[in-house]
KETOR-452334 format. One record per atom (N, C-alpha, C): x, y, z. Coordinates in steps of 0.05 Angstrom, whole numbers, plus 5000, padded with zeros to 4 digits. Atoms other than C-alpha are relative to their C-alpha. Layout:
N
XYZ ...
END
This chain:
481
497749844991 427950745876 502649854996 497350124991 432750195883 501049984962 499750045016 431650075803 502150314984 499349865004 433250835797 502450064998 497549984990 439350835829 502649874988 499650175020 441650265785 500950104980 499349925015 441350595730 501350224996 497749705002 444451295751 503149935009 497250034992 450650915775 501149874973 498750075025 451550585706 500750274975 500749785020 450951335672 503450034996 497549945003 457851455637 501050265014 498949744987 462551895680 501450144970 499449815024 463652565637 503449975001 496750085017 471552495599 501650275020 497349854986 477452835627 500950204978 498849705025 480253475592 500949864983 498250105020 485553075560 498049864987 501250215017 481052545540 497850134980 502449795010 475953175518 502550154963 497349945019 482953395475 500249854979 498950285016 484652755442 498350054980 501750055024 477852625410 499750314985 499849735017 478553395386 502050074980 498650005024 484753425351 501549764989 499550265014 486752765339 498649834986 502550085016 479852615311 500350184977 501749615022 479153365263 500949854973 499850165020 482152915210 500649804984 499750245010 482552255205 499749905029 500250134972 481351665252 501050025020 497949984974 483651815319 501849685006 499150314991 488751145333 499750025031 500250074973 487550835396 503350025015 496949954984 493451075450 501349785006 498650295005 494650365459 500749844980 499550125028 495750195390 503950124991 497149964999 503450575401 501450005034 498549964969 508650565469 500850305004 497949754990 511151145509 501650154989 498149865020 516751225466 500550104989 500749875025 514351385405 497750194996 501149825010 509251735422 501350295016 497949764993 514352285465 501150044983 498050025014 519752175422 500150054964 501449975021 516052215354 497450064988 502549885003 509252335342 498750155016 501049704989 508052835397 501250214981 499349835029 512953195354 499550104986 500449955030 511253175294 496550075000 503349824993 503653335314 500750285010 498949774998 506353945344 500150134978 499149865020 509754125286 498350094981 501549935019 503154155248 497650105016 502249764987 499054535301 500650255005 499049824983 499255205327 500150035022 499949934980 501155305396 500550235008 499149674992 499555985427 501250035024 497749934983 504056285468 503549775003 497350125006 509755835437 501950054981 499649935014 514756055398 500649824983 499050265011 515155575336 500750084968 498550015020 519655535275 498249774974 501950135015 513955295225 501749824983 497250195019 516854765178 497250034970 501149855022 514155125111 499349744983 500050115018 514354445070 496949865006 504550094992 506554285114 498750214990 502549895015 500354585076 498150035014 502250015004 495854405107 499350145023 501649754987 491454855157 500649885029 499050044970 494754895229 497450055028 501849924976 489554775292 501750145019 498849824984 490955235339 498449865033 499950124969 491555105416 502550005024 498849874991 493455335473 502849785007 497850204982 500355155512 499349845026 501550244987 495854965574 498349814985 501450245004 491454505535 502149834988 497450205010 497854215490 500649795022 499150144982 500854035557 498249795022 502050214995 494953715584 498849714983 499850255022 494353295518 502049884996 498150164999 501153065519 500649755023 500450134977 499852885587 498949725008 502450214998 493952485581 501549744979 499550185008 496852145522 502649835009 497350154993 503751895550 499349865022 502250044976 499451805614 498849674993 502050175003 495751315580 500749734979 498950225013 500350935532 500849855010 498450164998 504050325538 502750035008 497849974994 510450175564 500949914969 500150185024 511149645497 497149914993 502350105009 507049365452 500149664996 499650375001 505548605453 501249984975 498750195021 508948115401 498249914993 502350215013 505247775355 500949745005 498850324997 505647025365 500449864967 498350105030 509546815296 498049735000 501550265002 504346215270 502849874988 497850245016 508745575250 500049974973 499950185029 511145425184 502149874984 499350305005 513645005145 501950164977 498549905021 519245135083 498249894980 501049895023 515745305016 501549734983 500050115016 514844714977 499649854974 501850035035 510244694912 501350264988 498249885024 515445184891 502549944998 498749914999 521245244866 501950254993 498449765006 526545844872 502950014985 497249905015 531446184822 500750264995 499949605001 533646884823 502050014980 498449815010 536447394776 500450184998 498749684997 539848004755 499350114982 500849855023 536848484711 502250224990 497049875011 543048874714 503249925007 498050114989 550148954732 501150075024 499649854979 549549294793 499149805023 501250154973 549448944860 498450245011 501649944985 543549014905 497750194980 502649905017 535749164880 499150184995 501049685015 533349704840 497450044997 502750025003 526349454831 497750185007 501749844996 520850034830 497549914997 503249985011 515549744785 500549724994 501150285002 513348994776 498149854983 502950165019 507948654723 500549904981 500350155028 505948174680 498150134985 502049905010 502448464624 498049744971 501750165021 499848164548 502449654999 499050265006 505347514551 500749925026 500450134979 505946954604 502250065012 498149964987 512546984605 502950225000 497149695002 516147664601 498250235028 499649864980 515648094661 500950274997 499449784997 515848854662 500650105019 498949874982 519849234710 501650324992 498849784996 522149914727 502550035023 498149974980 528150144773 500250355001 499449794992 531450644816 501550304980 498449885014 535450914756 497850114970 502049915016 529651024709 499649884979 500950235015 529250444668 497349874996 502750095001 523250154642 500649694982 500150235019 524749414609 498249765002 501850255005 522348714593 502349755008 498050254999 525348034627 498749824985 500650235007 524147454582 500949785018 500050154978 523946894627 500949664977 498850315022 525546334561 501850074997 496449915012 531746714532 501450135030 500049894977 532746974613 502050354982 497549615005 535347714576 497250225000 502149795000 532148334586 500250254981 500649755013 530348944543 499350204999 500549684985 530949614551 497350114979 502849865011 524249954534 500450284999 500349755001 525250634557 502150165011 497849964976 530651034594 498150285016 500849744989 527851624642 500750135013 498349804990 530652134684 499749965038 499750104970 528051844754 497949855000 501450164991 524651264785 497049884983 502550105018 519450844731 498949855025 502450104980 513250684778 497349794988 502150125017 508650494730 499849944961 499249965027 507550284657 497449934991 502150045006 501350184619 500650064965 500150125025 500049984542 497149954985 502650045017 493850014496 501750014970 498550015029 496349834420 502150114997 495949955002 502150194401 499550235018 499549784980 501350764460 500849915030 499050074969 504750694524 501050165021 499749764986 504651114578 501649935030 498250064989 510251094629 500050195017 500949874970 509051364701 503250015018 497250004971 516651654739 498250155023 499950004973 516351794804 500750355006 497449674994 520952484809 501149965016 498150004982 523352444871 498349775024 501350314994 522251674904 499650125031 500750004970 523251934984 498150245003 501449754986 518752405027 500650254984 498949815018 518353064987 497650214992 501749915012 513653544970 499950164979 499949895022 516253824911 499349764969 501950205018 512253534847 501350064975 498150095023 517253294801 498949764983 501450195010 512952694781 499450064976 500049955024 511652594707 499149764984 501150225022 507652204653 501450074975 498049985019 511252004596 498549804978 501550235026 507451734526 502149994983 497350095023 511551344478 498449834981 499950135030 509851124409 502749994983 497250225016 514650694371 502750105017 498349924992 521251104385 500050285010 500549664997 518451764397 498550035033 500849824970 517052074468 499050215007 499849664993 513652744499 498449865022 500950034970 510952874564 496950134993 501249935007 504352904571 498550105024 500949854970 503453144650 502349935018 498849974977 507553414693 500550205026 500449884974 508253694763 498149745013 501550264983 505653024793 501149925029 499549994976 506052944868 500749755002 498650274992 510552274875 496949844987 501950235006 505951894830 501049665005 498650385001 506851054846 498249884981 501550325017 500650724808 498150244975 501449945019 497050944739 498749844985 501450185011 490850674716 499050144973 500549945027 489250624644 497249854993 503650195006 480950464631 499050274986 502549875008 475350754589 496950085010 502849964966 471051004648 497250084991 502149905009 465951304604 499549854970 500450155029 465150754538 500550214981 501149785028 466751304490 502450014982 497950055010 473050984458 502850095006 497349874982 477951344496 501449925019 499250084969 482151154556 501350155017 499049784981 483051564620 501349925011 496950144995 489151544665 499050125024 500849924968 486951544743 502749955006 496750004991 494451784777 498950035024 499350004960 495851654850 502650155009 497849794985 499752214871 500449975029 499550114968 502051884939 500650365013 498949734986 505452604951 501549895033 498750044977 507752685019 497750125027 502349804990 503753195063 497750024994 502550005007 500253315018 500249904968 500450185016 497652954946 497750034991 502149965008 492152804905 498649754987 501050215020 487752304865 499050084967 500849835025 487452524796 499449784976 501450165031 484052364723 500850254981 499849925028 487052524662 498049854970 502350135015 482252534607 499950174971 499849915018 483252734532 497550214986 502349745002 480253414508 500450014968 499850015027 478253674443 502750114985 498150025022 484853874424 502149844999 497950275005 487553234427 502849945024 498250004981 491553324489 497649925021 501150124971 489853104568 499350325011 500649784979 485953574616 499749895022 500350054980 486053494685 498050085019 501449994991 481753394741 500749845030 499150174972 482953224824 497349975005 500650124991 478952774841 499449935038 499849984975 480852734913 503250225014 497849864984 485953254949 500850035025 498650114969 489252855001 502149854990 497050095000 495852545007 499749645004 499850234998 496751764997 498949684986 501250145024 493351504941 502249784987 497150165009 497550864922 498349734987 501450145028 492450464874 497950065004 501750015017 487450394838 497849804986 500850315015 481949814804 496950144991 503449865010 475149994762 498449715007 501850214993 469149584781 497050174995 502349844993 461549714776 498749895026 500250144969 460649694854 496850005012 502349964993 452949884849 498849904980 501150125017 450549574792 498750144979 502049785012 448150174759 500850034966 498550035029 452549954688 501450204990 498549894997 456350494704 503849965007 497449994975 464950484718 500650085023 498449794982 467050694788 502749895004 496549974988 474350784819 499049955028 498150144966 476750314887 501450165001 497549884999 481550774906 501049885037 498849994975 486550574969 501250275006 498449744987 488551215008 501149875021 498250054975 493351155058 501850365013 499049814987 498051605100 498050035023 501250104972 493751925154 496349964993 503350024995 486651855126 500449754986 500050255012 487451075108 496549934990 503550155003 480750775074 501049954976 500950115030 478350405014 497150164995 501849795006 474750904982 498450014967 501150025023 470050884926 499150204985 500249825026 468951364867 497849934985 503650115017 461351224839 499950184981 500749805023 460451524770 496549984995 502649915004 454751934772 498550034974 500449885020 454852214707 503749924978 498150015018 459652234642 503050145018 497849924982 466852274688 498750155023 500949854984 462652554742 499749735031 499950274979 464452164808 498750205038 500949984978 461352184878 502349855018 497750154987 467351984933 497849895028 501150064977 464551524992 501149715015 498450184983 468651125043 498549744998 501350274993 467050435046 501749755022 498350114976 472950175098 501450235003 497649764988 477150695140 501849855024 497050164989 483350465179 501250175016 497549884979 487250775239 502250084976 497849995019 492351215210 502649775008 497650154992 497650735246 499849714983 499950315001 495650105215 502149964968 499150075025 499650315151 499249784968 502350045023 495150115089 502149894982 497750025020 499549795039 498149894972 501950165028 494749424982 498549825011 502850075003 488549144966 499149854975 501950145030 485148654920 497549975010 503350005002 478148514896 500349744991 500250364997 477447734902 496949925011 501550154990 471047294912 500349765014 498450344984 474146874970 497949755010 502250274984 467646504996 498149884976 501950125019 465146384932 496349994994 503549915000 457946774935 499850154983 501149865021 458547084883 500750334993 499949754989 460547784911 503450005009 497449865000 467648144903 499950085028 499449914974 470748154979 502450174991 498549925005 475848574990 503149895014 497150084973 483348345027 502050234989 498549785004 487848835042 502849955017 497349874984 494848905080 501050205009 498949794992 497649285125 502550015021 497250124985 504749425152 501750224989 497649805005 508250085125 501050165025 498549984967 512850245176 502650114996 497849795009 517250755146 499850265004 501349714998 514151405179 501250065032 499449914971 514651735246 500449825019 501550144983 511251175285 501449675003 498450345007 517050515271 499949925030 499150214972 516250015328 498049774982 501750235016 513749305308 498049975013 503250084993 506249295309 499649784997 502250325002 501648655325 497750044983 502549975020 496448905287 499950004969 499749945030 500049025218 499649634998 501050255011 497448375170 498450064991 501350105016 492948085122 496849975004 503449994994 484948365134 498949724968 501850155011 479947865100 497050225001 502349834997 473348435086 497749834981 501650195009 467648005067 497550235003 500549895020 462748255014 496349985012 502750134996 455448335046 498350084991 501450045017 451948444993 498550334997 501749744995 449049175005 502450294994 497849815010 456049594993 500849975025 498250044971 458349435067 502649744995 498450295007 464148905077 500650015031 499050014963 465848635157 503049824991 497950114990 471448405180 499549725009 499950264988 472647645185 502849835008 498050214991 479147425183 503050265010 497449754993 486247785209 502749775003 496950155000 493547455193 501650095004 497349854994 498947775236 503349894984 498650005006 505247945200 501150215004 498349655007 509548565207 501049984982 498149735015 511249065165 497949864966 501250035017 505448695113 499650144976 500149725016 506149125043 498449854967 502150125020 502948584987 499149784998 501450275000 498748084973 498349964973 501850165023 496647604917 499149835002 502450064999 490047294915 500149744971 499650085021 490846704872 499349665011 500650284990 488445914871 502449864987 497050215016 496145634864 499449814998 501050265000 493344994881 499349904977 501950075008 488444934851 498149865003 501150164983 484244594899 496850164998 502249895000 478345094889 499450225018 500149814990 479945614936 501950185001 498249785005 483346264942 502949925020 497349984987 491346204967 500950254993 499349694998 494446814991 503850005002 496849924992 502447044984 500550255004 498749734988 505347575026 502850114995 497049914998 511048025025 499250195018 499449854977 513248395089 502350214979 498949815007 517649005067 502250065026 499149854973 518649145141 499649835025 499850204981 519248435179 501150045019 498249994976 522648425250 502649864984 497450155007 529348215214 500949935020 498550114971 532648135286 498949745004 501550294985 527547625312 499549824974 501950145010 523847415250 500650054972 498949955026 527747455185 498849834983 500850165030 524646935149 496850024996 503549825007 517247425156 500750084984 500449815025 518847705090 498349904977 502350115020 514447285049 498749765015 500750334989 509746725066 497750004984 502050175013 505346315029 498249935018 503350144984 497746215052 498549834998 500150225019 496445545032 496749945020 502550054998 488845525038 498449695003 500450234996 487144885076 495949975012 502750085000 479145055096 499450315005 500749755008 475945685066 497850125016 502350034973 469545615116 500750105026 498150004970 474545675182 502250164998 496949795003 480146045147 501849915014 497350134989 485345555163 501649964979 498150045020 491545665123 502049815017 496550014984 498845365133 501950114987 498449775008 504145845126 502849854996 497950055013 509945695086 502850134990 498349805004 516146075079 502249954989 498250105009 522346105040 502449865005 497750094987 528345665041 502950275008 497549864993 534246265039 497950274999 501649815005 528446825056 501350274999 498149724999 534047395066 502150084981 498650015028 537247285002 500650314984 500349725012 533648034986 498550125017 502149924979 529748555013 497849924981 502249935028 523648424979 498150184996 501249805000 518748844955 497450034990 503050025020 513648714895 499749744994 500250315013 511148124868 498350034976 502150045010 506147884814 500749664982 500050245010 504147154785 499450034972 500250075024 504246914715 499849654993 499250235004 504346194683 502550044984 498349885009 511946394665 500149724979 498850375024 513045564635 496949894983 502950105021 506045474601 499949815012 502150194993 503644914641 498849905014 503250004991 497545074672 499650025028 500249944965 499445314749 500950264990 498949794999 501145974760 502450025021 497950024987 508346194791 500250315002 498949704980 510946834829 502650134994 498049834991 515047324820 500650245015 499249754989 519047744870 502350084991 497849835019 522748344863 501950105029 498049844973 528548764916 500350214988 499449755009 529149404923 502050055028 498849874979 535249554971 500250215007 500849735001 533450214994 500649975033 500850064964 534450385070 497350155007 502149824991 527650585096 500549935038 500550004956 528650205181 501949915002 496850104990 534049975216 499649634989 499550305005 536749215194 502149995006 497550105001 542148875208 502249974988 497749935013 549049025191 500049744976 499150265017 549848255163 498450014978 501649945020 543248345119 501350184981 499449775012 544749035094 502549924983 497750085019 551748735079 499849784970 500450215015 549148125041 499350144971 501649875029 544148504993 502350184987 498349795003 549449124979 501949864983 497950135024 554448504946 499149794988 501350125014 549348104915 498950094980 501449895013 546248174853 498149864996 502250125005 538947934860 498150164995 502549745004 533048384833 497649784991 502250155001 528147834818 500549775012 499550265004 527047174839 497849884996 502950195009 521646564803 499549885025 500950244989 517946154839 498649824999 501650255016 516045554798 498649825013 502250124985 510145264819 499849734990 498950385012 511644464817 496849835001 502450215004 503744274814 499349914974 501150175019 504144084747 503449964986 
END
């Protein structure tokens, strides 16, 4: 009896309306975030809101906002008000601080910035090194597509376009050049692929939902190469494959039809000597999502990490950090340009370790706000992976010199870095990066880029600085050899 009793007092008490609410419509499509994962504030003041605005409430009268698609739950005005309830009920006053780890000023590099044009303050859209060490491809706000040589420091205009170059890609003499259409929030699909041989131009897809990243691979060995676009969109978006038909033009195909697609990487993740597509989604259904080719372009979609929509998803690489042999994944997260701006503890640098079966856990976590990229690279050269960050969306007030930090990989076993950060880190906003050996000899070095854009509040003095400076890149010569 007494054992009985025991166990009927441990029986979970049944959930509260609200709490019966929550997991109903804040689950129906995408991870429910935990109510403690935002304060009071924001979630009265903004994301009750804007959830509103995309349900139906009966017996309310509401001024739909036509530019949402997607399919309105319906519910009443007593249950609304009981879910608002519960959730403000149940949030936070604030959200903790992260405790800023110590570091040290950035010293196995050094820094030199320049101007790709003549315009103060950064234009920078698009970022990469491609076939030479040391010339650097970039795009800007104005629709530029060129090349910095980093020996003669002059750059060359490649292309001109009509709005925002995102992406660029190159197989022999074809080069296919990914704008943007319209860079902010938007759901009109102005986006546009643009092929260029020698001096000649035509479009070869458009109506593209805010494309940012275009991958160029031969997914099916059959001498051809397909073009996986990440239509970030807004609301709403897509994951698409362009793929050349018999009359010598592209046919299309969505892939996935959701909003937030913002790269891309081919891998064979099952071994089956097949290509599949990594794809990162973000917005509100965040995951690393995999694309298994079944058949000739024939893909199977199946989550393999999913993410609170809050934790803002920013990029992802495919790195073997422990050295077993097996592609982990590390990712970042920290976009903090949406409804939901307050500085999270949780945005930073996941470590997803590779366990051998198509799962990956969670081992390591490096708080940073507003986290948006990361490169996976052995600067050292000591034999293990070092990591460099860029914040987008640092606490400038408190913590201005979070916009980049070096992860200087001191024991790969324990995951003890020491964090390194720049000497004048506010110089720019920053934004993109990518490494090259720009001087040929035999370390690799960093480059970042600025894009002065306002997406959160900063400080007048910042805002002022960038606005009469002209910095859009800066090196960072790696002094280990």
């Amino acid at each position: 009896m007494l054992l009985f009793l025991m166990v009927s007092c441990k029986k979970e008490q049944p959930k509260s309306r609200g709490a019966q609410l929550y997991d109903t419509y804040c689950a129906s499509c995408h991870i429910a975030p935990k109510i403690d994962e935002l304060p009071k504030n924001v979630w009265k003041e903004s994301v009750l809101p804007e959830m509103m605005e995309r349900m139906e409430v009966e017996g309310l009268d509401q001024d739909f906002n036509l530019s949402y698609n997607g399919l309105r739950p319906k519910i009443t005005l007593q249950e609304w008000a009981q879910l608002e309830t519960y959730i403000v009920t149940n949030a936070p006053e604030y959200l903790e601080s992260i405790q800023v780890p110590q570091a040290d000023t950035l010293r196995q590099f050094k820094s030199k910035s320049y101007a790709l044009d003549k315009q103060n303050g950064g234009m920078v859209t698009y970022l990469e090194f491609k076939d030479k060490q040391n010339t650097i491809f970039y795009g800007d706000l104005a629709g530029n597509l060129g090349a910095f040589d980093f020996t003669t420091e002059q750059s060359t205009l490649i292309y001109k376009g009509k709005s925002p170059v995102t992406w660029y890609n190159k197989k022999d003499s074809v080069a296919i050049i990914t704008e943007i259409g319209i860079i902010r929030p938007s759901e009109l699909e102005e986006g546009k692929l643009m092929l260029k041989m020698g001096e000649d131009t035509l479009s070869i897809q458009n109506g593209l939902h805010r494309p940012v990243h275009t991958l160029m691979n031969d997914l099916n060995d059959n001498g051809k190469s397909e073009l996986v676009i990440s239509e970030f969109g807004n609301q709403s978006g897509r994951l698409s494959l362009l793929f050349e038909n018999e009359l010598g033009g592209y046919s299309k195909k969505v892939l996935l039809n959701l909003p937030g697609a913002i790269k891309t990487a081919v891998r064979d993740m099952n071994n089956d000597g097949k290509k599949d597509i990594v794809a990162l989604m973000t917005q509100s259904t965040e995951s690393i999502t995999v694309f298994y080719q079944t058949d000739n372009l024939t893909f199977e979609a199946r989550n393999i990490l999913q993410f609170s929509p809050v934790l803002g998803t920013s990029w992802f690489e495919l790195v073997d950090y422990n050295g077993d042999g097996l592609e982990d994944i590390i990712t970042v997260h920290g976009d903090n340009a949406d409804i939901s701006y307050v500085h999270k503890p949780y945005h930073g640098m996941r470590i997803y370790l590779n366990n051998g079966d198509n799962t990956y856990s969670e081992a390591f976590f490096y708080p940073m706000y507003g986290a948006t990229r990361v490169l996976s690279r052995d600067f050292d050269q000591d034999g293990d992976v070092d990591f460099a960050l860029i914040s987008t969306f640092p606490n400038y007030q408190e913590f201005p010199e979070q916009s980049f930090i070096y992860l200087e990989n001191k024991d790969a076993d324990d995951f003890e870095f020491t964090a390194n950060i720049l000497e004048d880190p506010s110089l720019a906003r920053w934004f993109l990066m990518d490494a090259s050996d720009i001087d040929n000899d035999g370390d690799e070095d960093i480059v970042l880029s600025s894009l002065t854009l306002g997406f959160t509040p900063v400080p007048k003095v910042l805002t002022d600085r960038w606005k009469n400076n002209n910095v859009d890149i800066m090196l960072l010569e790696n002094l280990l050899h």
